[in-house]
N, C-alpha and C positions, 0 to 999 in steps of 0.2 A: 376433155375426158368425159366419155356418159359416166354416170354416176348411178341412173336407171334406166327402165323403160315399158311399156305397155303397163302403166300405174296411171291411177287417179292425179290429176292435177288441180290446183286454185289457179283460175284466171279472171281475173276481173270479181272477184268474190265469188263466183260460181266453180262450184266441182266439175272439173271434165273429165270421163272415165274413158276408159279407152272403149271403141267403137259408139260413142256418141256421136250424133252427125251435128257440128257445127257448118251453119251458112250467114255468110255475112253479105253485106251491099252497103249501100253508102247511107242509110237510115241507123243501121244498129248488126250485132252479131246473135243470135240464135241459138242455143244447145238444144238440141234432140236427144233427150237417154235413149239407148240403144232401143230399150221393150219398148218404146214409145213412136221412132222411128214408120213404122209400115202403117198403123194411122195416122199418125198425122201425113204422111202423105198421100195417104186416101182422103182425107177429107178435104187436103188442098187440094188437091186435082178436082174434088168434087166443085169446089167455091170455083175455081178457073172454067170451069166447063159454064158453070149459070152465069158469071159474068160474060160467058162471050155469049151466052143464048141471050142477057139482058141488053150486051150492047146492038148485037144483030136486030133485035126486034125494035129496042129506039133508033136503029140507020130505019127501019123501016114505017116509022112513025107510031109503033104505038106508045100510047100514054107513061109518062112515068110513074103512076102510082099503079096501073094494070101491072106493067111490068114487076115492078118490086113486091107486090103484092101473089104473084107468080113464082117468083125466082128469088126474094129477102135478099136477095145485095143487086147490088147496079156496077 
């Protein structure tokens, strides 16, 4: 029997509201508040972009501190 639906929930001691983006994998699970949502996936798309220009440039041999120093993650 629903009893509700499109409400705030406790999961794991965290409040999930509805249109939060939870993502999980085998490390942990994730909430996204809604308003929060569109950056933080701008700024992950940004970090995946400099890891693959960090990793491209070490296939290519440059130095590892040039690089990090470039691009701050690896």
């Amino acid at each position: 029997m629903v009893v509700d639906y499109n409400v705030p929930v406790m999961c794991g001691g965290i409040i999930v509201n509805p249109g939060d983006l939870v993502v999980g994998d085998y490390d942990g699970v994730v909430v996204i508040p809604t308003h929060m949502v569109e950056e933080t996936l701008r700024l992950a798309t940004e970090k995946v972009e400099k890891e693959n220009h960090s990793r491209r440039e070490l296939a290519q041999g440059a130095y590892l501190s040039d690089v990090y120093a470039k691009y701050g993650v690896l």
